[in-house]
DRENDO-1510 file (C-alpha; in Angstrom, 1 decimal, always signed):
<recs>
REC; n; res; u; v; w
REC; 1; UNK; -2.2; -51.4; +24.8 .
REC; 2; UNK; -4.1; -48.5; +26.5 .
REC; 3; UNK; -6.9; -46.9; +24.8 .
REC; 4; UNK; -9.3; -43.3; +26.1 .
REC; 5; UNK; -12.6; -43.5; +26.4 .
REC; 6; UNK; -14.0; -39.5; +27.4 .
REC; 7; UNK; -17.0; -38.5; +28.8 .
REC; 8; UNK; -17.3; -35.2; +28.2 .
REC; 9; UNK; -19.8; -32.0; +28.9 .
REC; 10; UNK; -21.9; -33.8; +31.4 .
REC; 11; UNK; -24.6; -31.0; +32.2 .
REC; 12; UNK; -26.0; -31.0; +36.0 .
REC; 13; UNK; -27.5; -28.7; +38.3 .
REC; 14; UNK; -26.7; -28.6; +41.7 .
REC; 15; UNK; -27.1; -26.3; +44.9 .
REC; 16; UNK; -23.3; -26.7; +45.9 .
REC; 17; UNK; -21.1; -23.3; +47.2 .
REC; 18; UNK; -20.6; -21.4; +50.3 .
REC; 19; UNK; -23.2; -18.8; +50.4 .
REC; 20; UNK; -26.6; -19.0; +51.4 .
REC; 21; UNK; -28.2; -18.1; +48.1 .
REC; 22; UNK; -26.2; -21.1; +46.3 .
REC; 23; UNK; -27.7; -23.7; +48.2 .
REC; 24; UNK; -31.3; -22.3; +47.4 .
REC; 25; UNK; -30.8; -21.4; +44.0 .
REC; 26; UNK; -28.2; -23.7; +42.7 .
REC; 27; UNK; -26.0; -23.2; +39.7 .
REC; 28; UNK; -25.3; -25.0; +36.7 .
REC; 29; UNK; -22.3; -27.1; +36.3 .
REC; 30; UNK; -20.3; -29.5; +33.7 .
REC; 31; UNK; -18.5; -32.9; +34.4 .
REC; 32; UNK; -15.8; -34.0; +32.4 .
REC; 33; UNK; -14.5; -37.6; +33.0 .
REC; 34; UNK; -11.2; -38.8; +31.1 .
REC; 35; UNK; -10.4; -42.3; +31.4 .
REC; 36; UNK; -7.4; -44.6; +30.4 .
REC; 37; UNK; -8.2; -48.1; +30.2 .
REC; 38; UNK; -7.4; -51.6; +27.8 .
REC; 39; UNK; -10.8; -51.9; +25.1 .
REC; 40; UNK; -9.2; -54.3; +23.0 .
REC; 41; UNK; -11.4; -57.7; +24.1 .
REC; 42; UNK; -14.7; -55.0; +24.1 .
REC; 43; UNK; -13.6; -53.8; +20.4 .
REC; 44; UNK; -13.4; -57.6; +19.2 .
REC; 45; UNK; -16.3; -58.9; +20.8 .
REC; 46; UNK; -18.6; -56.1; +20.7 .
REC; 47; UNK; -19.3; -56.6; +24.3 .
REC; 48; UNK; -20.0; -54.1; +27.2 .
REC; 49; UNK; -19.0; -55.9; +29.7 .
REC; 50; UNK; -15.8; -56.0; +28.3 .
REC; 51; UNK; -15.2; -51.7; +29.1 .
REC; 52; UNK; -16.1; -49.1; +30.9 .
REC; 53; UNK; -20.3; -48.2; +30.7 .
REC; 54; UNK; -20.4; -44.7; +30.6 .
REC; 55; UNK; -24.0; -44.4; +31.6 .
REC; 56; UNK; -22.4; -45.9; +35.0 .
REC; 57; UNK; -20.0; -42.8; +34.7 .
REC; 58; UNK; -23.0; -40.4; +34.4 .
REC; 59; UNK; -25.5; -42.0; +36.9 .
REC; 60; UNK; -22.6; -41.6; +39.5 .
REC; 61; UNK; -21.9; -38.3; +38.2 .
REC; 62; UNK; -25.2; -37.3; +38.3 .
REC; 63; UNK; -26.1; -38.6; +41.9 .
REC; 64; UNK; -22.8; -37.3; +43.7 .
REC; 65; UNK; -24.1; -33.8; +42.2 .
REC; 66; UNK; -27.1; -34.3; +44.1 .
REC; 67; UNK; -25.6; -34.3; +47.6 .
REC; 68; UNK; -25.2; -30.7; +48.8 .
REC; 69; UNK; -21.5; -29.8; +49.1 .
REC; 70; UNK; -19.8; -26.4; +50.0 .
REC; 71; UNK; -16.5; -26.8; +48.3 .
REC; 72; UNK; -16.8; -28.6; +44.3 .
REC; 73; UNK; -13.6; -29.7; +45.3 .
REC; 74; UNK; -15.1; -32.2; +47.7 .
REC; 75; UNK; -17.6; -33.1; +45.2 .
REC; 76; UNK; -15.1; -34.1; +42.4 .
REC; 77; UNK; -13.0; -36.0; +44.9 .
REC; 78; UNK; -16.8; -38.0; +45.6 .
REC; 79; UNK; -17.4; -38.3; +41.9 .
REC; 80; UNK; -13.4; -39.7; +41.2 .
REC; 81; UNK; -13.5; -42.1; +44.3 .
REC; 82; UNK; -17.0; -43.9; +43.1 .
REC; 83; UNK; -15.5; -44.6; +39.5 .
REC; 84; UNK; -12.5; -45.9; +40.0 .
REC; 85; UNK; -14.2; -48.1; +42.6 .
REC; 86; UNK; -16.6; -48.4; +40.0 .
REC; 87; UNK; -14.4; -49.3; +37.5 .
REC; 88; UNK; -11.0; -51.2; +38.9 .
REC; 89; UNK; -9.7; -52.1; +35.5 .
REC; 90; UNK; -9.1; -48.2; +34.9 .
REC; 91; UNK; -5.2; -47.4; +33.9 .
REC; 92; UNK; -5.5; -43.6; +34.6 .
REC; 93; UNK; -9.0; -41.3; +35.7 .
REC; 94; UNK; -9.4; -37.8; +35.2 .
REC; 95; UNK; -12.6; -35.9; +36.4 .
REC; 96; UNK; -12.9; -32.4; +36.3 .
REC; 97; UNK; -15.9; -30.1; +37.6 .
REC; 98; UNK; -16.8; -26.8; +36.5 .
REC; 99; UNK; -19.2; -24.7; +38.2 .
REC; 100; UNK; -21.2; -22.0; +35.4 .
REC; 101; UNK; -21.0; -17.9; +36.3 .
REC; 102; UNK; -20.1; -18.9; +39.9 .
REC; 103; UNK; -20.7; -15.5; +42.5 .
REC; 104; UNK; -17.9; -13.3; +43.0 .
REC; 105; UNK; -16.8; -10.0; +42.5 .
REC; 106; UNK; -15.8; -10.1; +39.1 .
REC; 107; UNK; -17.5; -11.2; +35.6 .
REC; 108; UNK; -16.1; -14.8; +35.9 .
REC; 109; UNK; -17.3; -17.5; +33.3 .
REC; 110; UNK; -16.6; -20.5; +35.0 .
REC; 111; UNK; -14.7; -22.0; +37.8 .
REC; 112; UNK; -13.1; -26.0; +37.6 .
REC; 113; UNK; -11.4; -27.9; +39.7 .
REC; 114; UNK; -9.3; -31.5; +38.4 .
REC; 115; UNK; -8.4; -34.4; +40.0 .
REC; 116; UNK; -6.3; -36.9; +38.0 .
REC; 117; UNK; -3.7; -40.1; +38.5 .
</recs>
């Protein structure tokens, strides 16, 4: 059996991009993690140990947003390398960042990158 368990809308700010101004003013950003994974034993037992602790999902979340990066692509890759390390029982992981009115030439909401198996 395979069940979800989502975190989703995980607010950070961070000093990540390529200019200049980025890395002193920062930006807001969201982190969505998706993950696949078997809760049956946890949803008998009541027992954390038996799934996945999402405030372990947001306290790696939160710290590999705190190490200046140009591209958020390498920053998800940081963030989905840690939890599945983190977590080897996971069936699938999906973690997707998206970077808030990000600086170009344009009126641009948002910006995400996604990086599944």
């Amino acid at each position: 059996m395979t069940h979800q368990i989502n975190i989703e809308g995980i607010k950070l700010y961070a000093y990540h991009g390529c200019l200049e101004e980025e890395a002193r003013i920062g930006a807001h950003y969201i982190v969505d993690v998706y993950m696949t994974t078997n809760f049956t034993e946890a949803a008998i037992t009541d027992d954390l140990q038996k799934t996945l602790d999402y405030c372990t999902v947001y306290e790696i979340s939160k710290a590999e947003m705190a190490i200046r990066s140009k591209l958020i692509e390498q920053v998800c890759d940081r963030i989905f390398k840690r939890i599945k390390t983190a977590f080897p029982t996971l069936k699938t992981l999906e973690v997707k960042v998206t970077k808030l009115l990000p600086p170009m030439n344009g009126d641009v909401e948002r910006v995400s990158v996604v990086i599944k198996d």
